[in-house]
N, C-alpha and C positions, 0 to 999 in steps of 0.2 A: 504494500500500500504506500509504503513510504516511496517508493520509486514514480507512482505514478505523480503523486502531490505532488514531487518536484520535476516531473517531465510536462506536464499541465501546467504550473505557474509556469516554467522554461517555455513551453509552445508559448502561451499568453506573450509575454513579456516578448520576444522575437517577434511574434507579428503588429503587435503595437509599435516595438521600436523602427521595423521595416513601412509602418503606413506610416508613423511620424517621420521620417526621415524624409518623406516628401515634402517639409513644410519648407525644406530648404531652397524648394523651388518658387514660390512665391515672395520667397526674401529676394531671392536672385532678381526676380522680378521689378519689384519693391524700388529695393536699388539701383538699379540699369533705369528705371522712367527718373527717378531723383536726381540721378545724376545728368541725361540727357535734360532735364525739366530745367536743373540750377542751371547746367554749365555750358548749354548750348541754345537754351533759350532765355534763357537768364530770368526763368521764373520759377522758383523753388515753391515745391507744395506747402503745404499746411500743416498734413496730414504723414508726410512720407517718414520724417524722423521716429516718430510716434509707433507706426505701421509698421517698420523695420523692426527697434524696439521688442513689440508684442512678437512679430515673429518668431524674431532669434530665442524671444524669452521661451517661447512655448518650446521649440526645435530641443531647446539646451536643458529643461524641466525634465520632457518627456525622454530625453536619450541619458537621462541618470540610473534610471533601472534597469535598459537597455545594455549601459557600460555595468553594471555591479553582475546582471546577468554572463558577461565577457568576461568577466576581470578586466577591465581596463582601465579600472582606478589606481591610480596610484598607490601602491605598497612599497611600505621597507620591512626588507625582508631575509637583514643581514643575519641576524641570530634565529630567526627561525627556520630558515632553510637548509641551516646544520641539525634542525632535529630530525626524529621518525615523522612518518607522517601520521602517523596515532598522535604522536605532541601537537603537532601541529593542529592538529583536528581539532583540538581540547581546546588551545589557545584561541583559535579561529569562531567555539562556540560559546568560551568564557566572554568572548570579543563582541562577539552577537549581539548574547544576553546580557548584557550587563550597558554595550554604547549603543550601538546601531540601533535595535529593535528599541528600547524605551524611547529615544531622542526622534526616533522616524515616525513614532506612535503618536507622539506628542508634536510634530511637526504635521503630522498630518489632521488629526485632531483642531488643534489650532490654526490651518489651513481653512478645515471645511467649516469653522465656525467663521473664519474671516472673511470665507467666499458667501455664507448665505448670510452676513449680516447687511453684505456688498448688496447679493442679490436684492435683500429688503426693500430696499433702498432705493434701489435701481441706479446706483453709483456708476457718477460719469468722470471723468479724468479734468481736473484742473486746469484745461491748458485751452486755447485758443482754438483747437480741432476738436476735443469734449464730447473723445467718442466713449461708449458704456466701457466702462472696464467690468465689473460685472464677470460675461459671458470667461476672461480670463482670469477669474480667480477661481471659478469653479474650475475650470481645466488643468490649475496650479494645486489644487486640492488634489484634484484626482493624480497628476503626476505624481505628490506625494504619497496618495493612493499605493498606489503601481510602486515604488521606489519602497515602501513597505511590506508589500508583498515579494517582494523579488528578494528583501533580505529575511524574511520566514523561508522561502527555498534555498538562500544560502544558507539558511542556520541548517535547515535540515539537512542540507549537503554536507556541512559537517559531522551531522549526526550518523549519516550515515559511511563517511569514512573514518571515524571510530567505530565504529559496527564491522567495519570491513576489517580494517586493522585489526582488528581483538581476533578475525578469524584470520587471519594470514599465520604460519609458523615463522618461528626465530630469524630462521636463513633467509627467509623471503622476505621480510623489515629491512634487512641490511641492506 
């Protein structure tokens, strides 16, 4: 059972990070009219700084569960990569439990209370263009969402490479 919960959040987390990975194309977009707009017409938008902004924000949210699903966060990994991988496991789920999962809980908790007091609200953005922001805070919840979930399947990843470990023999550790 445990293999499937984390081959399920893993599919999840993969296909979300492959549909979000297209938001990169509308920054692209974004961009390239801003810049043709400022610098060759010589009339910069309103809206475009703002627009670019929410994008990147969303693209950069959503590709954090994405990267922790990869490993592609950055680790130091000088002293632990001299231990077994049962030590390793241990540290990785002491690691879990005790940073990651509480502060992700709580980041995202506090998220989705910040996104629906926005929605309440109908919260528009400060600025001269005063488009809803709103619609991204809920999407900033949910990324934390997702960035929570994906470290409940690394924790269990580790769970279950101490499971693995404890059945490996001596000669096979080393």
């Amino acid at each position: 059972m445990l293999n499937a919960v984390i081959k399920t959040i893993d599919a999840f987390i993969d296909a979300q990070g492959k549909i979000m990975s297209f938001l990169v194309y509308p920054l692209l977009l974004i961009v390239l009219y801003e810049v043709v707009m400022r610098y060759i017409f010589n009339a910069p938008t309103v809206w475009g700084f703002e627009a670019t902004a929410f994008a990147y924000g969303l693209h950069y949210m959503f590709g954090l569960s994405f990267m922790e699903r990869h490993s592609g966060h950055v680790s130091v990994d000088i002293i632990t990569s001299r231990l077994s991988k049962k030590t390793q496991a241990v540290i990785g789920l002491v690691t879990y439990l005790l940073i990651f999962t509480p502060v992700y809980f709580f980041m995202t908790v506090g998220s989705i209370k910040f996104a629906s007091a926005s929605t309440m609200m109908k919260e528009l953005n400060s600025t001269s263009w005063a488009p809803p922001v709103w619609p991204f805070k809920i999407l900033m919840a949910l990324s934390f969402l997702f960035l929570l979930v994906m470290g409940i399947g690394s924790l269990l990843k580790q769970i279950r490479m101490i499971k693995e470990a404890g059945n490996e023999s001596p000669e096979e550790v080393q």
